[in-house]
LUMNULO-798474 format. One record per atom (N, C-alpha, C): chain; residue in one letter; atom name; x, y, z. Coordinates in pm, whole numbers. Each point is the difference from the previous one (the first is absolute). Last residue first. Layout:
<kette=A; rest=A; atom=CA; x=X; y=Y; z=Z>;
...
This chain:
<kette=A; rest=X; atom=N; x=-678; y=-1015; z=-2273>;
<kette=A; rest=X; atom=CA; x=-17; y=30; z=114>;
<kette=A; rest=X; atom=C; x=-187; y=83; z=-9>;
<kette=A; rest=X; atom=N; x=326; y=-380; z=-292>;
<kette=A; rest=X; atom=CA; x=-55; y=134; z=22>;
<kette=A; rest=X; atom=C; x=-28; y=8; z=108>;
<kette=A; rest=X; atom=N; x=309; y=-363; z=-339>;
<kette=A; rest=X; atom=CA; x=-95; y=52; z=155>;
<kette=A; rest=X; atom=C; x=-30; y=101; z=-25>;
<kette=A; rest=X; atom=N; x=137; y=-407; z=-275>;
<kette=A; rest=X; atom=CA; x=-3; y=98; z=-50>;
<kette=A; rest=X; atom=C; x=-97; y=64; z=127>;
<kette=A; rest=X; atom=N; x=108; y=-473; z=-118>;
<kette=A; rest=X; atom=CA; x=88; y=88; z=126>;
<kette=A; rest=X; atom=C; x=-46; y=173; z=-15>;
<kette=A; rest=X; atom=N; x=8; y=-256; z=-467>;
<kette=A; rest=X; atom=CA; x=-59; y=-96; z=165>;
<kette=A; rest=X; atom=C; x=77; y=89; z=89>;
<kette=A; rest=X; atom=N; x=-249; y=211; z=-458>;
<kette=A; rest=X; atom=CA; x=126; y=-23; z=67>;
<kette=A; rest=X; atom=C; x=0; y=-54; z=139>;
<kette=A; rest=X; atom=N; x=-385; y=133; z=-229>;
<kette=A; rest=X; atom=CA; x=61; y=-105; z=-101>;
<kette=A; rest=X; atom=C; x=154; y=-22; z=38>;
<kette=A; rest=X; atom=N; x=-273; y=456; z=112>;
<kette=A; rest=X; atom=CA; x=-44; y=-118; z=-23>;
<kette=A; rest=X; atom=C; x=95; y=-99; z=-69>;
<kette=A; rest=X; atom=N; x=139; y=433; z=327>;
<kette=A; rest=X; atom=CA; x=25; y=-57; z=-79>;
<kette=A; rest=X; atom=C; x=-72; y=-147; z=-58>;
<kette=A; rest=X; atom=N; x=-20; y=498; z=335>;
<kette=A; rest=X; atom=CA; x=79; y=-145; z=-61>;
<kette=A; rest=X; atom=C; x=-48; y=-58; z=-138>;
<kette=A; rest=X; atom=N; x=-98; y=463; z=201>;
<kette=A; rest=X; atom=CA; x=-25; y=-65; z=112>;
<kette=A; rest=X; atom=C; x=21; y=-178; z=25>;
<kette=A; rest=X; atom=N; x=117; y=582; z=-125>;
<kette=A; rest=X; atom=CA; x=20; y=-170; z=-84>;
<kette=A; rest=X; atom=C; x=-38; y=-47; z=96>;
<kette=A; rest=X; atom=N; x=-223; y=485; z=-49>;
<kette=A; rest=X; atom=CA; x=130; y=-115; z=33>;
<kette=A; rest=X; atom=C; x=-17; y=-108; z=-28>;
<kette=A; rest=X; atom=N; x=-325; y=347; z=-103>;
<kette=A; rest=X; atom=CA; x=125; y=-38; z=-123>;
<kette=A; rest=X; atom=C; x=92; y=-88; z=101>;
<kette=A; rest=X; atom=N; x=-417; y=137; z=148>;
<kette=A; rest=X; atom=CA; x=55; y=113; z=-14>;
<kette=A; rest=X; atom=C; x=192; y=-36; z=-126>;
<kette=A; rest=X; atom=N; x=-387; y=-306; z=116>;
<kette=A; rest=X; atom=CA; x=-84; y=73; z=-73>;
<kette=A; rest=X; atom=C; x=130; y=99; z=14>;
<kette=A; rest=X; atom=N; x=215; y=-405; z=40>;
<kette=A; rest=X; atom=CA; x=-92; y=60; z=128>;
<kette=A; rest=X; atom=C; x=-65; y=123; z=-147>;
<kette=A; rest=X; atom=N; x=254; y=-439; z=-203>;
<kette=A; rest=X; atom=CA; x=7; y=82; z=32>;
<kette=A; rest=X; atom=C; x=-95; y=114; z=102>;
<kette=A; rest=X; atom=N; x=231; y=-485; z=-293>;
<kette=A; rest=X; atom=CA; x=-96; y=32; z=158>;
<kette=A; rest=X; atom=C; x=27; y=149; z=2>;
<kette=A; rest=X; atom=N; x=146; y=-293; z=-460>;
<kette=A; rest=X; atom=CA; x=33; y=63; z=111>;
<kette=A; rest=X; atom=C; x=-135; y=47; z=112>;
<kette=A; rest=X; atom=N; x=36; y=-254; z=-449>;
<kette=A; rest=X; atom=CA; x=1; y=-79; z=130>;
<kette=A; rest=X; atom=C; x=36; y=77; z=97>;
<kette=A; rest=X; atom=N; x=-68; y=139; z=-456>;
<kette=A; rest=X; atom=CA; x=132; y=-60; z=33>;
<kette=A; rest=X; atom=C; x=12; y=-45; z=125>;
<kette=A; rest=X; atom=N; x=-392; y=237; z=-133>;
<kette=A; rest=X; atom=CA; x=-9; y=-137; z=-101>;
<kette=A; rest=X; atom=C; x=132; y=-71; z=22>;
<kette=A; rest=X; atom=N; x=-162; y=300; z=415>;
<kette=A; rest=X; atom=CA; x=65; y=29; z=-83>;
<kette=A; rest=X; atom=C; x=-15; y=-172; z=-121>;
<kette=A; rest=X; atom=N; x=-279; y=135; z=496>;
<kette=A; rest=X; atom=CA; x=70; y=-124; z=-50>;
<kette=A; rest=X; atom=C; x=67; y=71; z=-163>;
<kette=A; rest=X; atom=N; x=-172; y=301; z=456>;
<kette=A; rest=X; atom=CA; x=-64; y=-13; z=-150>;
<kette=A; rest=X; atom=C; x=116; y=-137; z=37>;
<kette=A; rest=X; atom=N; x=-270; y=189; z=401>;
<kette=A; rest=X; atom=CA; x=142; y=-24; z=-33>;
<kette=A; rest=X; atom=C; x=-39; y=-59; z=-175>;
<kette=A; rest=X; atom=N; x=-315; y=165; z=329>;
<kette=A; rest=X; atom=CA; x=105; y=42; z=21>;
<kette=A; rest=X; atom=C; x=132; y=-6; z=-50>;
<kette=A; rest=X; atom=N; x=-443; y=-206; z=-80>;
<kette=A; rest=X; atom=CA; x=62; y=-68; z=181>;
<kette=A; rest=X; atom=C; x=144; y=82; z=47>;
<kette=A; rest=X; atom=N; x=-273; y=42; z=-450>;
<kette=A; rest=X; atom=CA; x=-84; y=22; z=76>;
<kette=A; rest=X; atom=C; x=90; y=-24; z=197>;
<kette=A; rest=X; atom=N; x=165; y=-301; z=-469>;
<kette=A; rest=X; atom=CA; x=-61; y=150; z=26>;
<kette=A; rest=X; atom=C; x=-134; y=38; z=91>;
<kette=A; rest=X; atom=N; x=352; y=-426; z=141>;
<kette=A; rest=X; atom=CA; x=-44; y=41; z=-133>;
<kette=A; rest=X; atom=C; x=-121; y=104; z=56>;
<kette=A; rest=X; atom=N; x=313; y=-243; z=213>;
<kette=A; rest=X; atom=CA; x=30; y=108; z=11>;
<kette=A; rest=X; atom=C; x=-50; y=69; z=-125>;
<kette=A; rest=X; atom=N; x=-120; y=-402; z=270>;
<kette=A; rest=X; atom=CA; x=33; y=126; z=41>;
<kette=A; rest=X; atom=C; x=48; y=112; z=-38>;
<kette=A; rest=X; atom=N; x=-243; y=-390; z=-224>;
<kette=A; rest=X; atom=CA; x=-36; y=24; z=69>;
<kette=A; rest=X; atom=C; x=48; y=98; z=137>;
<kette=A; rest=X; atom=N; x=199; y=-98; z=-390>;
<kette=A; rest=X; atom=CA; x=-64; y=50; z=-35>;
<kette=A; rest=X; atom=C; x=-112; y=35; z=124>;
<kette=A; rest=X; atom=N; x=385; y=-283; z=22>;
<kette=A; rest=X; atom=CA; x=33; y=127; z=-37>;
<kette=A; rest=X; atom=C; x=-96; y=112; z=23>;
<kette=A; rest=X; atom=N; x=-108; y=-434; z=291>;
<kette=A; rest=X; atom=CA; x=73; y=27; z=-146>;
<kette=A; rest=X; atom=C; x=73; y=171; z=4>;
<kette=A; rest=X; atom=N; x=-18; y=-268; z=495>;
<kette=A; rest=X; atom=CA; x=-136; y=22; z=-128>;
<kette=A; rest=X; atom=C; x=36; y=26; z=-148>;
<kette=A; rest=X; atom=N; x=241; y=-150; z=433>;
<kette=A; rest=X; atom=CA; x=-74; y=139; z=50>;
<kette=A; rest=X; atom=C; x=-116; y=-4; z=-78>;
<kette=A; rest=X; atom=N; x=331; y=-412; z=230>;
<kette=A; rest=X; atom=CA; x=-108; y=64; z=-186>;
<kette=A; rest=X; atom=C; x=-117; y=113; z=75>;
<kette=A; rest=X; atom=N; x=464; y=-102; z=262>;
<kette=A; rest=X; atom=CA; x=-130; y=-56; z=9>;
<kette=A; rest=X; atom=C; x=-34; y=82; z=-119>;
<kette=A; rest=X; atom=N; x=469; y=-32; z=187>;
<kette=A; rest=X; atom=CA; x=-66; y=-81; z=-101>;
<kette=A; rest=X; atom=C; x=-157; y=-46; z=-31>;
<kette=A; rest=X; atom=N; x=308; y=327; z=267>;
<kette=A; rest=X; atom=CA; x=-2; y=-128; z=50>;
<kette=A; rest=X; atom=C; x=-58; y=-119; z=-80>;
<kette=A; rest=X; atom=N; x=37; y=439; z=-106>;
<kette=A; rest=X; atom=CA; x=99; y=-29; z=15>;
<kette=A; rest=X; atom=C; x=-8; y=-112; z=51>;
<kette=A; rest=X; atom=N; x=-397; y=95; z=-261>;
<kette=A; rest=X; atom=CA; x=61; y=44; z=98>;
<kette=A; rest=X; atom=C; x=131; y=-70; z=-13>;
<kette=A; rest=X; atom=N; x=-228; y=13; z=-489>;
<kette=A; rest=X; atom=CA; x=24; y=-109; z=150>;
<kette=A; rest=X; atom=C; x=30; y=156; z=79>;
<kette=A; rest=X; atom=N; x=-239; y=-56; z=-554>;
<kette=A; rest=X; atom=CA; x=63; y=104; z=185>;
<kette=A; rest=X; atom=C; x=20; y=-83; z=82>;
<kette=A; rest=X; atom=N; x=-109; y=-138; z=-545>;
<kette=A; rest=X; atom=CA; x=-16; y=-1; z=135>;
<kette=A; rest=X; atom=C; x=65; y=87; z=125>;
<kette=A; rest=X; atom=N; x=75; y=-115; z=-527>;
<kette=A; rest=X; atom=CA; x=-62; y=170; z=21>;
<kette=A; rest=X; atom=C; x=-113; y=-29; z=151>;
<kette=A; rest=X; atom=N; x=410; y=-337; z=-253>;
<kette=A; rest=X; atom=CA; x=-181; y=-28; z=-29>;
<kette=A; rest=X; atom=C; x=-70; y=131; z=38>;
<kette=A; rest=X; atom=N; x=467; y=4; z=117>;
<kette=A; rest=X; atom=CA; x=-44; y=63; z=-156>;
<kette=A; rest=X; atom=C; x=-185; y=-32; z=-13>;
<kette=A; rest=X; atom=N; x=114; y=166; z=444>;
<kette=A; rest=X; atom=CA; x=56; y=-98; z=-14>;
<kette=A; rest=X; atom=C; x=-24; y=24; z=-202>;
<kette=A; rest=X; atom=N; x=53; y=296; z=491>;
<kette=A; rest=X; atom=CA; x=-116; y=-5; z=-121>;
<kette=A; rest=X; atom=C; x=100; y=-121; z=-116>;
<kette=A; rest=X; atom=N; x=9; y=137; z=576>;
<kette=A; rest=X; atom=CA; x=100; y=-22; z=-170>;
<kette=A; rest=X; atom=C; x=-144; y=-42; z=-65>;
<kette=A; rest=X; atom=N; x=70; y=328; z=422>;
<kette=A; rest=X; atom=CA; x=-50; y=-82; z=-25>;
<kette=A; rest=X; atom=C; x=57; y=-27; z=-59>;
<kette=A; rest=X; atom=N; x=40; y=258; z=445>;
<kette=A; rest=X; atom=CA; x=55; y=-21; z=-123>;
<kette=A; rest=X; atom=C; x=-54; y=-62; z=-45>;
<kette=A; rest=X; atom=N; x=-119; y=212; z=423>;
<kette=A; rest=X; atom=CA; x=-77; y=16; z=-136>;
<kette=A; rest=X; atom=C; x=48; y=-41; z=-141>;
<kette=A; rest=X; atom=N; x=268; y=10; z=490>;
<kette=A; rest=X; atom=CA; x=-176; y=-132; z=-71>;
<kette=A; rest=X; atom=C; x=-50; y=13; z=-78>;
<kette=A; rest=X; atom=N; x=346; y=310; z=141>;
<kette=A; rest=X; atom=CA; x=35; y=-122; z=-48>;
<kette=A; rest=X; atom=C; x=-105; y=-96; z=-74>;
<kette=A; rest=X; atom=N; x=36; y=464; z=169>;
<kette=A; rest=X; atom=CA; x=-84; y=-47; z=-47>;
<kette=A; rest=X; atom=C; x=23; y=-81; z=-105>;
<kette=A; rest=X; atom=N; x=292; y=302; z=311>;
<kette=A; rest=X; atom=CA; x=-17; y=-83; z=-131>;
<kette=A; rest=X; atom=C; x=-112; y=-59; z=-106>;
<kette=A; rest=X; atom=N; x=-174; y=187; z=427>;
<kette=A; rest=X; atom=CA; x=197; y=76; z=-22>;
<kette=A; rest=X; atom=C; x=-10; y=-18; z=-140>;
<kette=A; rest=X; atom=N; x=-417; y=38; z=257>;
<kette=A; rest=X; atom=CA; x=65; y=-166; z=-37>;
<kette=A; rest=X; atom=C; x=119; y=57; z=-66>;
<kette=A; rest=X; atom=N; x=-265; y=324; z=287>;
<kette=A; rest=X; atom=CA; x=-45; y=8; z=-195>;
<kette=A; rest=X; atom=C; x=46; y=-137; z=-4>;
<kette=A; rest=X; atom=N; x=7; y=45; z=420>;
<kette=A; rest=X; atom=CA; x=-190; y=3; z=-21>;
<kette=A; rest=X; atom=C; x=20; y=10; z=-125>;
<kette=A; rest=X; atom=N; x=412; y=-71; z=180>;
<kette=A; rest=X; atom=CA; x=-67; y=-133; z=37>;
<kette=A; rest=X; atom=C; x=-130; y=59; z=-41>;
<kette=A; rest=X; atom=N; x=329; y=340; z=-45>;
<kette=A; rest=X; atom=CA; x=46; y=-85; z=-95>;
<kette=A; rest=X; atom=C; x=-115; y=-136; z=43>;
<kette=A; rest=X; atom=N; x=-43; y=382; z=305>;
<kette=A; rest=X; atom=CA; x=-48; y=-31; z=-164>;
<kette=A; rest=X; atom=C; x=-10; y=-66; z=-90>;
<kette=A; rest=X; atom=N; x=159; y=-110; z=442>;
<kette=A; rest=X; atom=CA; x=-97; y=54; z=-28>;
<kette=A; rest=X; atom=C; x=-84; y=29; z=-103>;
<kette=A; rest=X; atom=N; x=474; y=18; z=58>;
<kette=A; rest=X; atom=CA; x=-53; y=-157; z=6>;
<kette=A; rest=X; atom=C; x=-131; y=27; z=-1>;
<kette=A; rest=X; atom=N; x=143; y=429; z=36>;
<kette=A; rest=X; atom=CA; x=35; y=-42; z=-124>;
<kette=A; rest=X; atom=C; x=-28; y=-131; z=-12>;
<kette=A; rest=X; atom=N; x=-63; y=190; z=406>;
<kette=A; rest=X; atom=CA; x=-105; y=36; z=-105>;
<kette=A; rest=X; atom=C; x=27; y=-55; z=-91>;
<kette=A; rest=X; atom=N; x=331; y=-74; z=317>;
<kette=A; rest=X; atom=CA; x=-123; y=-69; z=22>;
<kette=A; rest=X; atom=C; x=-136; y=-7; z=-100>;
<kette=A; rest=X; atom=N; x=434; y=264; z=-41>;
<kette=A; rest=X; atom=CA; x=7; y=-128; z=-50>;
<kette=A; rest=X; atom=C; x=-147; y=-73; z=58>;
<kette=A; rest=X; atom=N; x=11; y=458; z=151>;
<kette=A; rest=X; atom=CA; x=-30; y=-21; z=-141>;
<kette=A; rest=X; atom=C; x=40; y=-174; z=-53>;
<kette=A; rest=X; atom=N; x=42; y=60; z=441>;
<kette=A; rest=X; atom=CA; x=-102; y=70; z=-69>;
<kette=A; rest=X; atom=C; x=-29; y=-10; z=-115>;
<kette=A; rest=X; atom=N; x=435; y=-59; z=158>;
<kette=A; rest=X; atom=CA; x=-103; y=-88; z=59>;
<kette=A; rest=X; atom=C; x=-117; y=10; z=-72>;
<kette=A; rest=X; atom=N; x=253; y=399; z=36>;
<kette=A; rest=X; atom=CA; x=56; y=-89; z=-148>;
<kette=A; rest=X; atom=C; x=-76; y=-159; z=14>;
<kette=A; rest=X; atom=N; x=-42; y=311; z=302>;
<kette=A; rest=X; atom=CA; x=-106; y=66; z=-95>;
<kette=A; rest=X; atom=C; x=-6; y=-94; z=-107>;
<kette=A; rest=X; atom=N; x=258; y=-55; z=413>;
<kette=A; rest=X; atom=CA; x=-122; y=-48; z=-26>;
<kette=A; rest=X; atom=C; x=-67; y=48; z=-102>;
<kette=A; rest=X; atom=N; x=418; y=145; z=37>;
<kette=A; rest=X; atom=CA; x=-28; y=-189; z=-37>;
<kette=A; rest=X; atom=C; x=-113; y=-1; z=36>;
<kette=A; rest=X; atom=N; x=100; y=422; z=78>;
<kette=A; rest=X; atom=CA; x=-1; y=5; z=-164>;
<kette=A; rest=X; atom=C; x=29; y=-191; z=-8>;
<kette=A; rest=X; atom=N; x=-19; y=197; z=417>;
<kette=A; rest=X; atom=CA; x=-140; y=6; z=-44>;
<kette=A; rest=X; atom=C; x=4; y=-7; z=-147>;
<kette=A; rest=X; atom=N; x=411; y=-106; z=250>;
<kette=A; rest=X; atom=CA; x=-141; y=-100; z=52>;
<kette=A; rest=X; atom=C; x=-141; y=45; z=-102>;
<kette=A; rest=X; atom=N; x=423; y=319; z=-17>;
<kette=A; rest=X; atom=CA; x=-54; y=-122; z=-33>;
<kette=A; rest=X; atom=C; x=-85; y=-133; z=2>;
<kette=A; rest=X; atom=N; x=0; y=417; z=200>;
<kette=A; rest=X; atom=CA; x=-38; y=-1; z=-126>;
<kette=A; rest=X; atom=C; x=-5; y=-81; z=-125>;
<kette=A; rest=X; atom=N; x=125; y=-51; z=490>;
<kette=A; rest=X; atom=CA; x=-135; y=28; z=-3>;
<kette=A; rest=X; atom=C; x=-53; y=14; z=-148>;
<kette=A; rest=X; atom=N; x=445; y=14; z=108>;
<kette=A; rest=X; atom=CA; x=-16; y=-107; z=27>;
<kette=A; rest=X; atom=C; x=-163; y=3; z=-31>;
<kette=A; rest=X; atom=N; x=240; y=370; z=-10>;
<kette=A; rest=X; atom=CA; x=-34; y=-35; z=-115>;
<kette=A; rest=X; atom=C; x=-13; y=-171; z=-3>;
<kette=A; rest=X; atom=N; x=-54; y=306; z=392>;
<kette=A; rest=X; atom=CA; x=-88; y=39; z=-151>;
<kette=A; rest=X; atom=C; x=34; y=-69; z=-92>;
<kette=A; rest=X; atom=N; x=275; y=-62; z=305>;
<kette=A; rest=X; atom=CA; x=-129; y=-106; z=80>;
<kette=A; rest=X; atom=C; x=-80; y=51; z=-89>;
<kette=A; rest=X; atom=N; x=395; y=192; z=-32>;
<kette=A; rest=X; atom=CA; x=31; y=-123; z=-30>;
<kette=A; rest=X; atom=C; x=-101; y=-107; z=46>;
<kette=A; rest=X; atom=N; x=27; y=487; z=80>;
<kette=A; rest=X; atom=CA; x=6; y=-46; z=-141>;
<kette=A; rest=X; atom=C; x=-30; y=-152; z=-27>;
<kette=A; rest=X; atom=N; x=63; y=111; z=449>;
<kette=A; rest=X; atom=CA; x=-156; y=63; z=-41>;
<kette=A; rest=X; atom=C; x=-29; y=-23; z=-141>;
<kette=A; rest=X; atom=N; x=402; y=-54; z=195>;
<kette=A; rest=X; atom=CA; x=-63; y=-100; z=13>;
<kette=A; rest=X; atom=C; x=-91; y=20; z=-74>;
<kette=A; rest=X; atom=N; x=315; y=321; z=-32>;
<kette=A; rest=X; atom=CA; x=17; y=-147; z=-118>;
<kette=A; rest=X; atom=C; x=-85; y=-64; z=50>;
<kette=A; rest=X; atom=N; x=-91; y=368; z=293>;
<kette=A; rest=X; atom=CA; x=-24; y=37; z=-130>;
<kette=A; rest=X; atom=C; x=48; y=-123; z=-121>;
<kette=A; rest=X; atom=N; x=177; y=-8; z=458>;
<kette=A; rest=X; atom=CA; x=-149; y=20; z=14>;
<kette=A; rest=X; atom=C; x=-65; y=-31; z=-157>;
<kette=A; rest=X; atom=N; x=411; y=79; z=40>;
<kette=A; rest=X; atom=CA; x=38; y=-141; z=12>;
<kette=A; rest=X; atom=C; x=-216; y=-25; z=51>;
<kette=A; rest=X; atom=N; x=228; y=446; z=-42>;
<kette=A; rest=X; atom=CA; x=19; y=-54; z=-120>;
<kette=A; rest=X; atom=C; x=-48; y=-170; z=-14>;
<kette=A; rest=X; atom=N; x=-22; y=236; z=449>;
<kette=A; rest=X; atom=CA; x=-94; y=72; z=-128>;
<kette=A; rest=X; atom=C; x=-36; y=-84; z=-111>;
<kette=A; rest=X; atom=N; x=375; y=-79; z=305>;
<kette=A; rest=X; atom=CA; x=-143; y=-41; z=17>;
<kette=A; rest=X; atom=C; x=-98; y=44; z=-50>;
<kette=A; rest=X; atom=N; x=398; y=244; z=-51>;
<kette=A; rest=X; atom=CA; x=-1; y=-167; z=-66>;
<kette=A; rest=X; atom=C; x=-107; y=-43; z=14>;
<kette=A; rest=X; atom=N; x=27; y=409; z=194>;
<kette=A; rest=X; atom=CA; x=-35; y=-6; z=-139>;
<kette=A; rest=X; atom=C; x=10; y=-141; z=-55>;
């Protein structure tokens, strides 16, 4: 009977070796997908920061003249301009701030 018993912890003990192996590769897997995703949507979507300066110009983060106010985010392009300088997406989010330096959006 010992040998039985000592049969049977192996046998256990190689199922759950196996089960583990197969629950890290799953977990593999999915982290692979997830970098994956995160690299085709842009995670953060760092790059899209801009500053809208007081003169009512857009820079990229890196400082390149995107274009005026009006020319992006004026009506029709999705996004209203508020008489209090606010940026807003047709669905009401804030989308910054005219006339304030540094003032980012995404």
């Amino acid at each position: 009977m010992k040998k039985n018993t000592v049969r049977s912890k192996k046998t256990q003990q190689k199922k759950t070796e196996k089960l583990f192996i197969r629950v890290m590769c799953v977990l593999l897997v999915l982290v692979m997908i997830l970098g994956l995703v995160e690299a085709v949507i842009g995670g953060n979507n760092t790059g899209s920061t801009y500053t809208v300066t007081e003169d009512g110009h857009v820079h990229a983060a890196d400082g390149t003249h995107l274009g005026t106010v009006e020319e992006l985010f004026g009506e029709g392009n999705g996004t209203v301009v508020t008489e209090d300088g606010h940026i807003h997406a047709e669905d009401g989010t804030h989308i910054g701030t005219v006339g304030e330096e540094g003032a980012a959006a995404e």
